[in-house]
C-alpha positions, 0 to 999 in steps of 0.5 A: 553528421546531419542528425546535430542541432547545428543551429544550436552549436552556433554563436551567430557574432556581429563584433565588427565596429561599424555595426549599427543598431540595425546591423544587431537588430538583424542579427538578433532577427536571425538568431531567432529564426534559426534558433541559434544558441546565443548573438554575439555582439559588442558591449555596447549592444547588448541591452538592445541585444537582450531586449530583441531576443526577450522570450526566445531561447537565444541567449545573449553574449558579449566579450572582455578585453576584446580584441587584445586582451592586453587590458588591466584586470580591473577594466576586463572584470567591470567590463564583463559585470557591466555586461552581465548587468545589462543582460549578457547570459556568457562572455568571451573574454581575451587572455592576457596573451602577453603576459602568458608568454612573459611567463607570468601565468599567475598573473594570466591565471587571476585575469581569467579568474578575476573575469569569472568571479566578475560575471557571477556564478549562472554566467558561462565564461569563454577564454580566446587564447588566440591559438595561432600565436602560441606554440602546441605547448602553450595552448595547452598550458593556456587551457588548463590554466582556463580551466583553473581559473574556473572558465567553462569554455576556451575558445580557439581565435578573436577574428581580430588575429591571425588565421582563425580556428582550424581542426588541429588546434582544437584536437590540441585544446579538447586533449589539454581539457578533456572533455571537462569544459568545453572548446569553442572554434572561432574564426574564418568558420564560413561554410557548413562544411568547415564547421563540421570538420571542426565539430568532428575535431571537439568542438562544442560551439561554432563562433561565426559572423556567417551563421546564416549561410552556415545554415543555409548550406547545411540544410541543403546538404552541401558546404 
């Protein structure tokens, strides 16, 4: 798989919360030098984010109802728009996990949808359904329902949960979606190896805090 654009696969993420100013104007230093497809930080950050990576064709990314998800609508849609407004080109927002396994897939539907319609149509919109904490079923169930409510992405893990992405998960989300919209594996990715294992199950996007010396590894044709 060496003729990918890794580079170009990869959210290079920094959500942590002691990072500093420094820690996301790093970040934004190395998403240009290896021309990442986004940086991925927090709310707060991404006018400075946006600022950084001006002229490049690193795209900016923030969340919604990050890490939980367990937050009202309202908050988990003005927090995308805020986004948005400051310079967020995609958001990676947390579905309502608790309410999904409540059997209250309406209500997890309009979250999703609330968030989509929040961000504006020329905004890419990921759903974390933090697949370790649903059966096979429900992962799938969480992707269509993603799907419904118009996201182009869902996306395996926060980090903030249990063990992040694995390839089975993403062969259980890619066959729920076929191909439709896309499948984002996040998550303990740390290793070029373990992020083309994951491009081999489905995966679209690679989220990772380890970009570099994903990178690094590939280049150099070892893990």
């Amino acid at each position: 798989m060496n003729d990918i654009k890794l580079n170009r696969m990869i959210d290079h993420t920094i959500l942590k919360p002691e990072a500093t100013e420094q820690d996301v104007i790093d970040l934004c230093e190395e998403g240009k030098k290896y021309d990442f497809w986004s940086v991925v930080v927090n709310t707060h950050y991404v006018s400075l984010a946006a600022s950084q990576v001006k002229g490049s064709e690193v795209k900016v990314c923030s969340i919604a109802g990050f890490p939980l998800g367990a937050v009202r609508s309202a908050v988990k849609a003005f927090e995308a728009e805020r986004a948005v407004a400051d310079g967020a080109d995609e958001i990676d927002m947390v579905l309502n996990i608790g309410a999904f396994k409540s059997g209250r897939k309406g209500l997890a539907r309009d979250d999703i949808a609330g968030v989509v319609k929040a961000a504006g149509p020329d905004t890419l919109v990921k759903v974390i359904i933090e697949a370790a904490v649903l059966t096979d079923a429900e992962k799938q169930e969480a992707c269509r329902l993603a799907e419904e409510a118009g996201a182009g992405f869902v996306k395996t893990s926060t980090g903030f949960g249990p063990p992040g992405a694995n390839p089975r998960d993403v062969r259980i989300m890619k066959e729920a979606i076929g191909g439709r919209i896309g499948v984002k594996a996040s998550a303990g990715i740390r290793t070029a190896a373990a992020a083309l294992e994951l491009i081999e199950a489905g995966a679209d996007r690679i989220g990772t805090s380890s970009g570099v010396e994903i990178m690094k590894g590939f280049r150099a044709g070892s893990s």
